[in-house]
C-alpha positions, -999 to 999 in steps of 0.1 A, spaced: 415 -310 -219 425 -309 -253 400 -283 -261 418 -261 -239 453 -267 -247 440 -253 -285 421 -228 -273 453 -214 -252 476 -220 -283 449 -204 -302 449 -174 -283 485 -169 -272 494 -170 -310 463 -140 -320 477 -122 -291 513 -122 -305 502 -113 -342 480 -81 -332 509 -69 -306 533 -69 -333 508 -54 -356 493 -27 -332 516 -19 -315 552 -34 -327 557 -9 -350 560 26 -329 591 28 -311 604 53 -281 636 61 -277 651 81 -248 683 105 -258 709 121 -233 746 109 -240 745 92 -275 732 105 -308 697 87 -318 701 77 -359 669 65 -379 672 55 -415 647 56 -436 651 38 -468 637 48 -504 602 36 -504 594 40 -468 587 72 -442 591 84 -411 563 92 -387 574 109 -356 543 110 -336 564 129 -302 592 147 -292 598 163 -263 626 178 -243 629 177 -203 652 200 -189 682 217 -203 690 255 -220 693 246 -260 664 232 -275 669 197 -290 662 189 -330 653 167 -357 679 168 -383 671 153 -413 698 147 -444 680 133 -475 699 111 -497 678 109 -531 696 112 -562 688 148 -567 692 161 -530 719 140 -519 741 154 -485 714 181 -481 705 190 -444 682 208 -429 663 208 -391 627 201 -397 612 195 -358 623 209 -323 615 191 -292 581 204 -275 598 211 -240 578 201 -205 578 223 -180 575 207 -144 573 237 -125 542 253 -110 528 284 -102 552 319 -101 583 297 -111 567 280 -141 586 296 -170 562 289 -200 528 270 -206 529 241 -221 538 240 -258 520 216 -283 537 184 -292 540 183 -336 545 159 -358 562 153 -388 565 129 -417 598 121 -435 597 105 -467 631 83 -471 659 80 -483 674 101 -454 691 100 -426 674 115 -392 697 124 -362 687 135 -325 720 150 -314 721 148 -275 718 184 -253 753 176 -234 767 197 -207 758 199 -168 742 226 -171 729 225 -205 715 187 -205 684 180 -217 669 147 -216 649 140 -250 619 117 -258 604 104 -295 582 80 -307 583 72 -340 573 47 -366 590 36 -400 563 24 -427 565 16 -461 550 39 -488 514 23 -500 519 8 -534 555 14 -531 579 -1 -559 558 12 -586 537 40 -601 499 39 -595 481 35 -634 445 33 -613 424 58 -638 391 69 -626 366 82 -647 337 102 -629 303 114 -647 280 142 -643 252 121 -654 247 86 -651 247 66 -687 217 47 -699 215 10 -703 206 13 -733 217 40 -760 187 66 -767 167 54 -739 159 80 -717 154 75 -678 129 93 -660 126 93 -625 91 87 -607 83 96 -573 61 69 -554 27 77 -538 26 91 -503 6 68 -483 -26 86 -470 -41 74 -438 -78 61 -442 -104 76 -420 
């Protein structure tokens, strides 16, 4: 019995740490009345994997506003939502557009204004992960040296490759 009591606490406690490492990271957000704001901080990005736009006449947008030293307060839109068309057949009003993805290195600010309005509303979907930079903190000093030709073990030795003998069958 005690076997099993470990082997459940064994497995509950894997099954935690590979959800939160799979999966926990992405999250989806659904926007229609209130703005969606991500930060990203300096040594991290932003992966937005999916963004799409049901409904509505304006077409919704990633705004991004970096905040670096050098770029600080500067704007600009970098993704609009993919939009999904439910309709079929002589009322369907466009195919159906490709979903894109973008990466946002931080330190910025990225906004999802809603599509508001009766008429006008939109409801908008993203998923998106925050990650930090590989080998962030610090500047890679990794030097790799590559050689045409491979060095000899032993200075003025020469290496001559030999092929081996085919194998002949005997009669």
């Amino acid at each position: 019995m005690k076997i099993v009591g470990r082997c459940s606490v064994a497995l509950f406690l894997w099954s935690a740490a590979t959800s939160s490492v799979l999966a926990g990271e992405f999250k989806s957000k659904i926007v229609t009345d209130s703005p969606l704001v991500v930060v990203v901080p300096d040594d991290h990005f932003l992966k937005v994997t999916n963004f799409t736009q049901e409904g509505g006449i304006d077409r919704g947008v990633l705004r991004v506003t970096l905040n670096s030293e050098t770029e600080t307060g500067q704007a600009a839109h970098v993704l609009t939502a993919s939009r999904i068309d439910l309709s079929t057949g002589a009322a369907s009003q466009n195919p159906p557009e490709a979903v894109n993805r973008v990466i946002i290195a931080g330190p910025a600010h990225v906004r999802v204004q809603p599509i508001a309005g009766a008429i006008a509303g939109a409801t908008l979907f993203i998923t998106y992960r925050k990650e930090p930079k590989e080998g962030g903190g610090g500047t890679s000093t990794t030097v790799v040296v590559v050689s045409p030709t491979p060095a000899s073990p032993t200075p003025g030795l020469t290496v001559t490759p030999t092929i081996p003998p085919i194998p002949m069958p005997t009669p």
